[in-house]
C-alpha positions as a Markdown table, in Angstrom:
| # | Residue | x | y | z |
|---|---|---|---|---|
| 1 | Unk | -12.3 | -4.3 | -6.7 |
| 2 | Unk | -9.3 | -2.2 | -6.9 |
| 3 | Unk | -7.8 | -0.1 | -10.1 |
| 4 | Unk | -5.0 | -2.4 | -9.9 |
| 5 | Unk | -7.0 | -5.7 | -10.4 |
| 6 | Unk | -9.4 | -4.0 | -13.1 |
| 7 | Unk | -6.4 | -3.0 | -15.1 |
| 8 | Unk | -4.8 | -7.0 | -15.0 |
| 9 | Unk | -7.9 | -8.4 | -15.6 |
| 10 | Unk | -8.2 | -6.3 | -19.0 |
| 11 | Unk | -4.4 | -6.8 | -19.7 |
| 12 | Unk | -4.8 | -10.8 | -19.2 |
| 13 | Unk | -7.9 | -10.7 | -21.2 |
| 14 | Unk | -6.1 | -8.9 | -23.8 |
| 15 | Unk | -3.2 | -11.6 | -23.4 |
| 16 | Unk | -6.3 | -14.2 | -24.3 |
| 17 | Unk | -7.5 | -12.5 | -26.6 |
| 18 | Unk | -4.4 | -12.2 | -28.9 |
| 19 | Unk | -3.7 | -15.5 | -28.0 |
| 20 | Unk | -6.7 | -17.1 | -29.4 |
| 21 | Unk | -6.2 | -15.0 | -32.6 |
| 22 | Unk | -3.0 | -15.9 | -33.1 |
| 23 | Unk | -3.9 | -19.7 | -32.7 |
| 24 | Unk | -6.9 | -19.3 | -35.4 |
| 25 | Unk | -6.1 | -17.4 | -37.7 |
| 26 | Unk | -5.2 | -17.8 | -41.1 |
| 27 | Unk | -1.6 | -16.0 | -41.3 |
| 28 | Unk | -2.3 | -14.4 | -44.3 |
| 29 | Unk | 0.0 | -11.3 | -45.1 |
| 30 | Unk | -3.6 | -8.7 | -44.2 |
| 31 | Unk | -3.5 | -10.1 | -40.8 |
| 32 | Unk | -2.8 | -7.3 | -38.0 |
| 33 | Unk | -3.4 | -9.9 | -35.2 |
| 34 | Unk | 0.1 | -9.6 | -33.3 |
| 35 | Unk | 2.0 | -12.6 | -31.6 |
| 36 | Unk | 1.7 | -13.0 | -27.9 |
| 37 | Unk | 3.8 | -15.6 | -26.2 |
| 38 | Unk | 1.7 | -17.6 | -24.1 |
| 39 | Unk | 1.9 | -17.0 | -19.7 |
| 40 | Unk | 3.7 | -20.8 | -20.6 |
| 41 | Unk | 6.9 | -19.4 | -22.4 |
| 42 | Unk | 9.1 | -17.3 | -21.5 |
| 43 | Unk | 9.2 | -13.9 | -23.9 |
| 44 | Unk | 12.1 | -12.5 | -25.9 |
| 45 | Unk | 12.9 | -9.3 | -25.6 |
| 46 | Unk | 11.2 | -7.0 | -28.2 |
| 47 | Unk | 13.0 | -3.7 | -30.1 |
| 48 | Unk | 12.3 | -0.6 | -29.2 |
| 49 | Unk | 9.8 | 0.9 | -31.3 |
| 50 | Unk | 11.1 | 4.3 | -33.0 |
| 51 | Unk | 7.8 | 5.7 | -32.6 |
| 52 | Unk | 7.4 | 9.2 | -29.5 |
| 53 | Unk | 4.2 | 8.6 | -28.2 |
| 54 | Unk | 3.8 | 8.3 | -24.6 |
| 55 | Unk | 0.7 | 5.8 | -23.8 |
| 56 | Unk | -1.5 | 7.1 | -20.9 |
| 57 | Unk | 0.0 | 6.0 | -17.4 |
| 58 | Unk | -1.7 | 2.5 | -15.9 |
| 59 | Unk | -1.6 | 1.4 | -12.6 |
| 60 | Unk | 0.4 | -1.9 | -10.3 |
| 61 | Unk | -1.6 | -4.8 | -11.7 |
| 62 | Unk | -2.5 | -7.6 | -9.2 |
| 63 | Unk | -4.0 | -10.8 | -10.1 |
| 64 | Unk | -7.4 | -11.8 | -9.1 |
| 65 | Unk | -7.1 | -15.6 | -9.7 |
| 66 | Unk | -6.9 | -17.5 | -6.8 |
| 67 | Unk | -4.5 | -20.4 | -6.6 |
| 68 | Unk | -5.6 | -24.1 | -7.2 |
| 69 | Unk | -4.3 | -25.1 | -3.7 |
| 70 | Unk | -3.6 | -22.9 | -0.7 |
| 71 | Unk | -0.3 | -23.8 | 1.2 |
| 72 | Unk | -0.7 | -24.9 | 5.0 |
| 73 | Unk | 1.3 | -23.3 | 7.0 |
| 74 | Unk | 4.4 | -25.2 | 8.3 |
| 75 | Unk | 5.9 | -24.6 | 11.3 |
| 76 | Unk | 8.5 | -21.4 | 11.7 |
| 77 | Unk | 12.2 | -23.0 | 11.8 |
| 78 | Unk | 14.5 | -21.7 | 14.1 |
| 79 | Unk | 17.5 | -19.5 | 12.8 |
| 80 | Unk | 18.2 | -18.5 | 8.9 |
| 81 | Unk | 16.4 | -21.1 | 7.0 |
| 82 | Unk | 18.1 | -23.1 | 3.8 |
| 83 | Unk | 16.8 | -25.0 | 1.2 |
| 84 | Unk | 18.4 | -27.8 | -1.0 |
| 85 | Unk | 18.3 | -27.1 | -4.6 |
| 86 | Unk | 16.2 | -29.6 | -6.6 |
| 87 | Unk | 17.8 | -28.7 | -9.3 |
| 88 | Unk | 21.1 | -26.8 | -10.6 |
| 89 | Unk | 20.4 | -23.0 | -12.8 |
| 90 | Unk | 19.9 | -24.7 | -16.8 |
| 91 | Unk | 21.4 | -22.2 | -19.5 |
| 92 | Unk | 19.9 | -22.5 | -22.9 |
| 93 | Unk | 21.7 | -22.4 | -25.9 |
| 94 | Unk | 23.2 | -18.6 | -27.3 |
| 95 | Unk | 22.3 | -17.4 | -23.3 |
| 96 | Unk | 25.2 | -16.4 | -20.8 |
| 97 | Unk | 26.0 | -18.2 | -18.3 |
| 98 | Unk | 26.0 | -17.0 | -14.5 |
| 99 | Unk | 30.0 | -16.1 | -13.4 |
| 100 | Unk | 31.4 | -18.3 | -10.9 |
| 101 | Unk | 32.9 | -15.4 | -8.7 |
| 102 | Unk | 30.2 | -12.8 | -9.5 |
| 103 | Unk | 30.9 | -9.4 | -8.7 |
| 104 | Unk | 28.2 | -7.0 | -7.5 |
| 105 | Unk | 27.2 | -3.6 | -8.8 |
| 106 | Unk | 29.2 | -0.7 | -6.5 |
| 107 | Unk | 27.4 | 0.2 | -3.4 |
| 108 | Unk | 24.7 | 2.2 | -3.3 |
| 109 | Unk | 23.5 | 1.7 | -7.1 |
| 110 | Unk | 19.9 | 1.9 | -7.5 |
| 111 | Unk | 17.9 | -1.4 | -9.3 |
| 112 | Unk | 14.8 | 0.1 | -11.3 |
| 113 | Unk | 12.1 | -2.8 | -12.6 |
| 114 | Unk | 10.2 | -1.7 | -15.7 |
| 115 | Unk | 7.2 | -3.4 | -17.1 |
| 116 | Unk | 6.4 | -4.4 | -20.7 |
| 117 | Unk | 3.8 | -1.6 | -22.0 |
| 118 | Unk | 0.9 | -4.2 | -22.8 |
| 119 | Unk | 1.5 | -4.6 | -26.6 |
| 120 | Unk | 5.5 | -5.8 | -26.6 |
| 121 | Unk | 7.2 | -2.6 | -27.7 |
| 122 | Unk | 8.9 | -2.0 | -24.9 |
| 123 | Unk | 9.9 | -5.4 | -22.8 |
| 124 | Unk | 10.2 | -5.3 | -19.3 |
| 125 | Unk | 13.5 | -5.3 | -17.7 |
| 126 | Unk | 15.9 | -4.8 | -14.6 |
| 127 | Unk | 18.2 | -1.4 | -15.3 |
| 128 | Unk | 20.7 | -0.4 | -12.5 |
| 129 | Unk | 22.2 | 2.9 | -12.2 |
| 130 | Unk | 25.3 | 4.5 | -10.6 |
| 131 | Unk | 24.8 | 5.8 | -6.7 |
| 132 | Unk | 24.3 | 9.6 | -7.9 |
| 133 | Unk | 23.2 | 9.2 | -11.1 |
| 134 | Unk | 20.7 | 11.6 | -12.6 |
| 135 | Unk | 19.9 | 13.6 | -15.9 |
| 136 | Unk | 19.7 | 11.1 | -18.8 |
| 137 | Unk | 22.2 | 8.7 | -17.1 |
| 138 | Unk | 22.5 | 5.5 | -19.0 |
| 139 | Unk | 22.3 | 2.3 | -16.7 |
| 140 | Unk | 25.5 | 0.4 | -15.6 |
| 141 | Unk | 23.6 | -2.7 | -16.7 |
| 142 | Unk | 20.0 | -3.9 | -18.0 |
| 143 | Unk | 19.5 | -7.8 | -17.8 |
| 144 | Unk | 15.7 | -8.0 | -20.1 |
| 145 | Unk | 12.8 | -10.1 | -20.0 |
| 146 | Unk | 13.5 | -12.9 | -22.6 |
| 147 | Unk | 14.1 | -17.4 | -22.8 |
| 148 | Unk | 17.8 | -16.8 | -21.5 |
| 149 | Unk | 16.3 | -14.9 | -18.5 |
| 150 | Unk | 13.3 | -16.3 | -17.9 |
| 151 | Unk | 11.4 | -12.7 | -17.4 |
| 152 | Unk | 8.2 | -12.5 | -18.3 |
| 153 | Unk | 6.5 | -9.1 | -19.5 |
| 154 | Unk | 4.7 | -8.5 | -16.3 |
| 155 | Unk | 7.4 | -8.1 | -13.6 |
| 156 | Unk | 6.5 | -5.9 | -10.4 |
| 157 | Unk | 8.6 | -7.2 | -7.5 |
| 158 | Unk | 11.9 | -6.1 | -6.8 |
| 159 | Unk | 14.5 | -6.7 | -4.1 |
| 160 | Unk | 18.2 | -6.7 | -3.4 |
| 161 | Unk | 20.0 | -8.6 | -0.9 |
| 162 | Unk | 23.2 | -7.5 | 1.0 |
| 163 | Unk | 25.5 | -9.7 | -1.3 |
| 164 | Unk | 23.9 | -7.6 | -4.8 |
| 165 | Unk | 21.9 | -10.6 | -5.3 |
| 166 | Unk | 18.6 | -9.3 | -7.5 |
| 167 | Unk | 15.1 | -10.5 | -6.6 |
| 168 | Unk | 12.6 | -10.1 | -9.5 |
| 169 | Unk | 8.7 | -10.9 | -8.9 |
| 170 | Unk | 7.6 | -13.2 | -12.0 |
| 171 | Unk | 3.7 | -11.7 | -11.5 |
| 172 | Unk | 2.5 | -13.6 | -14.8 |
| 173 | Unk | 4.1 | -17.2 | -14.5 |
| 174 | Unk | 3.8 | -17.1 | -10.3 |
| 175 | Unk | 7.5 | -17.0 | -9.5 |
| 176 | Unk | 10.3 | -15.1 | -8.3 |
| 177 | Unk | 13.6 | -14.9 | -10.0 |
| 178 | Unk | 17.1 | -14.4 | -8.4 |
| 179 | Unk | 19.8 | -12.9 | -10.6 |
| 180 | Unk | 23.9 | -13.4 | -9.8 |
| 181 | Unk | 25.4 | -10.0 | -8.4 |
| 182 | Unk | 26.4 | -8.1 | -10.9 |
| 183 | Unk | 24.0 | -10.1 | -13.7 |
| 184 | Unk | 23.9 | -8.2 | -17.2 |
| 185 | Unk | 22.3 | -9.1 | -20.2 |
| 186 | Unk | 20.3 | -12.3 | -21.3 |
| 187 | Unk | 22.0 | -14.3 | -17.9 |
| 188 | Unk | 20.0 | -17.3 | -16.6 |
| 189 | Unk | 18.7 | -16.8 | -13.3 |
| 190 | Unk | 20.4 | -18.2 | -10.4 |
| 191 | Unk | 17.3 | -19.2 | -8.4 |
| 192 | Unk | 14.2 | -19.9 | -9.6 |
| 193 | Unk | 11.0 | -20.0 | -6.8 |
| 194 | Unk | 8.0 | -21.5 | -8.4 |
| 195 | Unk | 6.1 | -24.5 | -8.7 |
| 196 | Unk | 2.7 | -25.9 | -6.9 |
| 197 | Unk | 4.4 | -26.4 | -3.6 |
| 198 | Unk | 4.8 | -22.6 | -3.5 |
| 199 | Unk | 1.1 | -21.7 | -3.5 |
| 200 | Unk | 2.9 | -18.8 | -5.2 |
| 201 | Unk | 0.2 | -17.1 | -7.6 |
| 202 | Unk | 0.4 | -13.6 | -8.9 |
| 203 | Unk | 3.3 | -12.3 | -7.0 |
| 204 | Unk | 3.3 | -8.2 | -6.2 |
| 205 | Unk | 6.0 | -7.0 | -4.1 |
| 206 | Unk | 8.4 | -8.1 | -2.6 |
| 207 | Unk | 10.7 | -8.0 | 0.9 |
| 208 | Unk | 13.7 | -9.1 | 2.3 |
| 209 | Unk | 14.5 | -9.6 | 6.3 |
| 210 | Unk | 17.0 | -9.5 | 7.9 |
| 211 | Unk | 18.1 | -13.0 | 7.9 |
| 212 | Unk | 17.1 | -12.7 | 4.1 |
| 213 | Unk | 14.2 | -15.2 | 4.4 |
| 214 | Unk | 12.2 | -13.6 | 0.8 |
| 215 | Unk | 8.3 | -12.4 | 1.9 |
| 216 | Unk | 5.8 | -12.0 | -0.9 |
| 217 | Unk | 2.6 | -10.2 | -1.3 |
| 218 | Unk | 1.0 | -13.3 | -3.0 |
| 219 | Unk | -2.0 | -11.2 | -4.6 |
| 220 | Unk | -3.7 | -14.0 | -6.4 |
| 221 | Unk | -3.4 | -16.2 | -3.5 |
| 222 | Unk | -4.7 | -13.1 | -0.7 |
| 223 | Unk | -2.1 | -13.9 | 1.1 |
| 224 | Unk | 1.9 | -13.1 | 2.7 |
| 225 | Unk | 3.8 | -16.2 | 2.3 |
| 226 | Unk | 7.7 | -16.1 | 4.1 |
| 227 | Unk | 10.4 | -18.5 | 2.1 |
| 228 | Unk | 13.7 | -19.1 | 3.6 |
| 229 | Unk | 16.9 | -17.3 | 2.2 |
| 230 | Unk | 18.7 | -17.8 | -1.6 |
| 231 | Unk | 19.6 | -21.5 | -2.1 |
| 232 | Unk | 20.6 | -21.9 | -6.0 |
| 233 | Unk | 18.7 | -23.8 | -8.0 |
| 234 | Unk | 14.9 | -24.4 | -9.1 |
| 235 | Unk | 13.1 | -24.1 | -5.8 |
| 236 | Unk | 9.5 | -26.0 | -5.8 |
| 237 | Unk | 9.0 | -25.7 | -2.0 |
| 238 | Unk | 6.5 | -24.9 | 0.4 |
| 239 | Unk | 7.0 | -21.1 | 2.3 |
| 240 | Unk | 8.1 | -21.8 | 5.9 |
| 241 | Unk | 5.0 | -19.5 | 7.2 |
| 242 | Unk | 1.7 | -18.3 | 5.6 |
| 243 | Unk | -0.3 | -15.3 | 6.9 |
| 244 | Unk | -3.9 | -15.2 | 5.6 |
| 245 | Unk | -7.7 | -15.2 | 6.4 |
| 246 | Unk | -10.5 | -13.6 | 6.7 |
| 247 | Unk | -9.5 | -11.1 | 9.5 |
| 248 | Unk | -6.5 | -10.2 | 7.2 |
| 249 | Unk | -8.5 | -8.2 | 4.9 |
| 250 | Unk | -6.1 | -9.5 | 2.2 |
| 251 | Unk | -9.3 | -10.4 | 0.0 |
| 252 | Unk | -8.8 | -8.5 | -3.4 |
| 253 | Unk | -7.0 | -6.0 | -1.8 |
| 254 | Unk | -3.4 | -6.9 | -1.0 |
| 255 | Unk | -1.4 | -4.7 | -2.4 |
| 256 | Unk | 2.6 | -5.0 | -0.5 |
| 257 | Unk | 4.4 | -6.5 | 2.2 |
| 258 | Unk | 7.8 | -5.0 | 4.2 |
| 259 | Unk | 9.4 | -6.1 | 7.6 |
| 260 | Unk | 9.7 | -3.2 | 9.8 |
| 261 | Unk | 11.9 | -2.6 | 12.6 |
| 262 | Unk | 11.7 | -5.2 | 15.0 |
| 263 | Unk | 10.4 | -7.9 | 12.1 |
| 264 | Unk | 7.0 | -6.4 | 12.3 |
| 265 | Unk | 5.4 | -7.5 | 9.0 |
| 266 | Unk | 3.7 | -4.6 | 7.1 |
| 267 | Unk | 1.3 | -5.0 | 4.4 |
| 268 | Unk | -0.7 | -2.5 | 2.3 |
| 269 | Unk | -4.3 | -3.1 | 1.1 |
| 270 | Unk | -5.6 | -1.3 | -1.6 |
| 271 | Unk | -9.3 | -2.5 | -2.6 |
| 272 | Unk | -12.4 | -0.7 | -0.2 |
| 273 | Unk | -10.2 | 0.0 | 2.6 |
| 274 | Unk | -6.9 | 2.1 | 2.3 |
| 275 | Unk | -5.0 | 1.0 | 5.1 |
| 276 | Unk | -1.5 | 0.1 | 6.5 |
| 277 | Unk | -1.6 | -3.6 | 8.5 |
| 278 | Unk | 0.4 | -4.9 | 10.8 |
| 279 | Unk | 0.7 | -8.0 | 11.9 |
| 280 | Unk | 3.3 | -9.6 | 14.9 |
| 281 | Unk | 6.7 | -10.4 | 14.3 |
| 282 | Unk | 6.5 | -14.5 | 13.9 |
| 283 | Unk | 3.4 | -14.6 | 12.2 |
| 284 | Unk | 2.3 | -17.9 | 10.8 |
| 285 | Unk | -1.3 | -18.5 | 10.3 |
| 286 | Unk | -4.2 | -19.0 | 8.3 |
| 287 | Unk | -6.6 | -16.9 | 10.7 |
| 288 | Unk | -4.1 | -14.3 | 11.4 |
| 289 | Unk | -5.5 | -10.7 | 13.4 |
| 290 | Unk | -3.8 | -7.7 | 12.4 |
| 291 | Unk | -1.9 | -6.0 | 15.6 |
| 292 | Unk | -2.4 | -2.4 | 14.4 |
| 293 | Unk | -4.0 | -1.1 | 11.3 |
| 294 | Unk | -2.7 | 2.9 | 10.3 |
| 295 | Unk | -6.4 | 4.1 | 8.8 |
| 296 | Unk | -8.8 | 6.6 | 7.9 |
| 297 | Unk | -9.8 | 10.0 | 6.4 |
| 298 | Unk | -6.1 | 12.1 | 8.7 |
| 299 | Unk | -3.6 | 9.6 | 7.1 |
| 300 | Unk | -4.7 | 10.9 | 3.5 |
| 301 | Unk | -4.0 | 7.2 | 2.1 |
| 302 | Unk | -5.5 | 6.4 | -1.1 |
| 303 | Unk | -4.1 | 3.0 | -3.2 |
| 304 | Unk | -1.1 | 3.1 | -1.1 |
| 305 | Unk | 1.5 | 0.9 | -3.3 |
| 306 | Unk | 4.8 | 0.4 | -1.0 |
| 307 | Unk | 6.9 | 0.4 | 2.3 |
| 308 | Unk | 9.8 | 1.2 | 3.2 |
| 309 | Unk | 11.3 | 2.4 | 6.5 |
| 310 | Unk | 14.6 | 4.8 | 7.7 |
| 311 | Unk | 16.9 | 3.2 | 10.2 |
| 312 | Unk | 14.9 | 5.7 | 12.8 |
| 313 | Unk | 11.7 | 3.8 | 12.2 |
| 314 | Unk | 10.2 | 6.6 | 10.0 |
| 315 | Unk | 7.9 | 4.7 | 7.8 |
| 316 | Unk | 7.3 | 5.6 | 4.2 |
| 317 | Unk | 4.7 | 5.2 | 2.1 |
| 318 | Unk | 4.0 | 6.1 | -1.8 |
| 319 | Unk | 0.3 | 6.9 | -2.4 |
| 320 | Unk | -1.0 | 6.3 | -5.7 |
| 321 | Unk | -4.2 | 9.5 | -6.2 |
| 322 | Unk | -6.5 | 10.2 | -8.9 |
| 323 | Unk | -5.3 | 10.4 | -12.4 |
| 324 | Unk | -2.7 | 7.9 | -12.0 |
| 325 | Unk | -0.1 | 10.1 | -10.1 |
| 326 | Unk | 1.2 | 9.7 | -6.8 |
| 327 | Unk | 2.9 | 11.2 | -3.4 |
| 328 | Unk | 5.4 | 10.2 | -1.2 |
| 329 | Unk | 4.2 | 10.2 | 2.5 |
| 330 | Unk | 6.4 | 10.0 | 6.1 |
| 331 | Unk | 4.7 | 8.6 | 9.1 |
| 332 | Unk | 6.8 | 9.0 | 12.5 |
| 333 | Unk | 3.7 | 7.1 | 14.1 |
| 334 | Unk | 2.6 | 4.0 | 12.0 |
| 335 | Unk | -0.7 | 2.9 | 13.8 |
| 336 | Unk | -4.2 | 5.4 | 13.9 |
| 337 | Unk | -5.9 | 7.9 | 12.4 |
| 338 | Unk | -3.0 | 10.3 | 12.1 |
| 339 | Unk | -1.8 | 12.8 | 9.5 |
| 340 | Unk | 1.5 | 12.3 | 7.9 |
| 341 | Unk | 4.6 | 14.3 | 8.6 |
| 342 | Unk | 5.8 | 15.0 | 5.6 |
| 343 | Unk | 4.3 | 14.8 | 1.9 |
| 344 | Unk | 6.1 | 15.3 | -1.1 |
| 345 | Unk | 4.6 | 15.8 | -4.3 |
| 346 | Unk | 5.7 | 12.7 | -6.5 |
| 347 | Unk | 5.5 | 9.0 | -5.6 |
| 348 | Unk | 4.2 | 6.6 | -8.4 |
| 349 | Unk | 5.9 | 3.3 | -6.8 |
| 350 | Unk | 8.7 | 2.0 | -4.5 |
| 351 | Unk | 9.9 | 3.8 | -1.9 |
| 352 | Unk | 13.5 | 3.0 | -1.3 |
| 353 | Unk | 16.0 | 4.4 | 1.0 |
| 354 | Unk | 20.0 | 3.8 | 1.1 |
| 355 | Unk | 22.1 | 3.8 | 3.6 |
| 356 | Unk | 22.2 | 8.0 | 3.6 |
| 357 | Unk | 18.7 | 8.0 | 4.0 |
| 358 | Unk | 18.6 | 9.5 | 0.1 |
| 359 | Unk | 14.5 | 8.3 | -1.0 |
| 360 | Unk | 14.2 | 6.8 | -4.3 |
| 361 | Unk | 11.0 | 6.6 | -5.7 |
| 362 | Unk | 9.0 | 6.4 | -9.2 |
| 363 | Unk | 8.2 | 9.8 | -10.1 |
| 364 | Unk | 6.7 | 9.1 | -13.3 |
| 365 | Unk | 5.3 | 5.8 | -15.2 |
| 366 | Unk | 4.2 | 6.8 | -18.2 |
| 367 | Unk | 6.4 | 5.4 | -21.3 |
| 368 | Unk | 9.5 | 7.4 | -22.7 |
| 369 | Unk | 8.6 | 10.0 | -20.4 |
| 370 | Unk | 9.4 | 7.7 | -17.3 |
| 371 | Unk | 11.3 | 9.2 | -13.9 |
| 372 | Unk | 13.0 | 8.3 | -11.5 |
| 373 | Unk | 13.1 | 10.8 | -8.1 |
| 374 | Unk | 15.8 | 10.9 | -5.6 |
| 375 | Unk | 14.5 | 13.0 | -2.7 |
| 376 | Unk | 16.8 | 14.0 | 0.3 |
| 377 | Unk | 16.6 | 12.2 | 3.9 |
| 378 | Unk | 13.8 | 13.2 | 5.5 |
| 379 | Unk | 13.8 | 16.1 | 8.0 |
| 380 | Unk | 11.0 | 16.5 | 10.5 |
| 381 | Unk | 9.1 | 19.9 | 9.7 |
| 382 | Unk | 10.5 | 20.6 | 6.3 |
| 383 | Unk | 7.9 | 21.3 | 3.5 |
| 384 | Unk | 8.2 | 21.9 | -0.1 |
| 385 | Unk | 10.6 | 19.4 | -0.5 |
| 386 | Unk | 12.0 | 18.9 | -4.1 |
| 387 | Unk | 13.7 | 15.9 | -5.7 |
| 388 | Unk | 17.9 | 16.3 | -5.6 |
| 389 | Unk | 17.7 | 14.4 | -8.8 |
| 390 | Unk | 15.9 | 13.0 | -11.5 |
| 391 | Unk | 16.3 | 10.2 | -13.7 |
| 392 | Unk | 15.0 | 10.9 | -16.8 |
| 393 | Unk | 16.2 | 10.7 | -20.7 |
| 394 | Unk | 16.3 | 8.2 | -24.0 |
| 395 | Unk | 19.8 | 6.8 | -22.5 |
| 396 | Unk | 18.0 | 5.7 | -19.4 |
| 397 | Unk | 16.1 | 2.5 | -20.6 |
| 398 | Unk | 13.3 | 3.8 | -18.2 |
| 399 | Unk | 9.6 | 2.9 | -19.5 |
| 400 | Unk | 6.6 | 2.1 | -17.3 |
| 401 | Unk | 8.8 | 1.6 | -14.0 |
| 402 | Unk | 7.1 | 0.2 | -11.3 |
| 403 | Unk | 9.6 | -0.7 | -8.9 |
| 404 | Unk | 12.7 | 0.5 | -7.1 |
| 405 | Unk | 16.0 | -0.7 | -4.8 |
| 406 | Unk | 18.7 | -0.1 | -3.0 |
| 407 | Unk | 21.9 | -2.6 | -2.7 |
């Protein structure tokens, strides 16, 4: 049992909780019971409160609850997969609608998901920022959780593909949500993934490859399901491979997913072992054997929480440690018992890397006191390495980040 499963299981109690209250009770003008919107609706978007106080820092949440139906693995098309939409993007009433001829944010903007803070004050939301922002930099655009959106309050996956489309991991109603380049405000998504077919179930992180097939660290389903690239539209369709089983060691402890150079499929488990996986480009199975496996007391993992790798193959890996902090770590060898190369001193969630080699990571997660770090490319045999900026400031929107990209 991991810190990241305790801490959902208490949040969706809560969520129950409140629910049940809200459903019983009388309404009278003593009550303090506050409304929760059910995992069945979709939440609106909640003001700020004006209070200062920064609640204590909590960890990734991943869901425990295993899906009603596992998917069976379907066979591995050849080339970039499609699917047909089943149905076009519906805008509600008052919500905007999606541009026909979007245009993306500038290159090299950074795409920051922040969580909802457990009791609504705060909603979760997507905030991008300039390439080179830092100081109390306001975002270029915030699209928030909310009916018009379809965001729940417990987001945690976060990717952006080479066209500025936006990714967004739905972890409470099982999804994953794709946003029009460019999206700002209460804009309906363009894609929605979802639906029984899917066996998705508690979505962490996610990953894009190259041929922009989306991969998902399906945490309530202990699994790595593959889907084939954006088609617009609600999307109720079995993932075109599956990796999972016993031998996986996905079992209450799959944390993320990436594709690594050569489309070697990395995954991070978090629960009694700490450990980097990797399984064969290809993979589709549901008895699949891990190829390599980066492990053990020299590697100085603990929780790791993300991927990412440099276009020299450098892998990177933030480390959550005790007290709810974090480093960033830099393997140049991704398999053994081996120390890493580099370790810098903050690294909550994320990593991601432009196209300099500039690392952007979650320095901080705890409320209005949020961060965002920005460390230089990695050098072999520097040390004492210190953020070239920091996002940070009332202007940002920042609160309980938990994810980072690059587009």
């Amino acid at each position: 049992m991991t810190i990241h499963r305790a801490h959902i299981a208490l949040w969706l109690l809560m969520l129950s909780a409140a629910l049940l209250a809200a459903c019983s009770g009388s309404g009278g003008t003593g009550s303090t019971t506050p409304h929760v919107t059910p995992p069945s609706e979709s939440p609106t978007a909640s003001a700020s409160p004006t209070g200062s106080g920064s609640p204590t820092p909590s960890a990734r949440p991943t869901v425990t609850a295993s899906p009603s139906t596992s998917p069976t693995p379907t066979p591995r098309p050849s080339g970039t997969a499609s699917a047909s939409p089943t149905s076009s993007p519906t805008v509600a009433p008052g919500c905007a609608t999606p541009a026909a001829s979007p245009t993306a944010y500038p290159s090299g903007s950074l795409y920051v998901a922040n969580r909802d803070d457990n009791a609504g004050g705060y909603p979760s939301s997507i905030t991008v920022y300039a390439a080179g922002a830092n100081g109390n930099a306001a975002p270029l655009g915030t699209i928030p959780n909310g009916t018009c959106t379809g965001m729940s309050l417990l987001i945690y996956g976060l990717a952006v593909d080479s066209a500025g489309r936006i990714y967004v991991g739905d972890t409470l109603n099982s999804r994953v949500l794709v946003y029009a380049p460019g999206a700002n405000g209460a804009v309906a998504p363009i894609e929605t993934l979802g639906g029984s077919n899917t066996g998705l179930s508690g979505p962490a992180t996610l990953s894009l490859d190259s041929a922009g097939h989306i991969w998902v660290a399906n945490s309530g389903g202990n699994d790595v399901l593959e889907f084939p690239a954006f088609a617009a539209g609600t999307q109720n369709i079995a993932p075109i491979a599956t990796i999972s089983g016993n031998s996986t060691n996905f079992f209450d402890q799959l944390e993320c997913v990436a594709i690594g150079p050569a489309s070697v499929i990395y995954t991070c488990l978090t629960g009694n072992e700490y450990a980097i996986e990797q399984f064969p480009a290809g993979t589709n199975s549901n008895n699949a054997m891990p190829s390599a496996t980066l492990m053990g007391s020299d590697t100085g993992l603990s929780t790791p929480d993300g991927i990412a790798f440099d276009a020299g193959g450098n892998m990177y890996v933030v480390n959550e440690t005790a007290g709810g902090t974090g480093t960033l770590e830099v393997f140049t060898t991704t398999s053994g018992n081996v120390a890493p190369s580099e370790t810098y001193s903050q690294g909550r969630f994320g990593p991601a890397l432009n196209a300099a080699g500039d690392i952007a990571v979650v320095g901080v997660d705890n409320g209005t006191a949020s961060s965002i770090n920005i460390y230089p490319p990695f050098v072999s045999g520097a040390s004492g390495v210190l953020p070239m900026a920091t996002i940070q400031g009332s202007n940002t929107g920042l609160y309980e980040p938990v994810a980072v990209a690059y587009h």
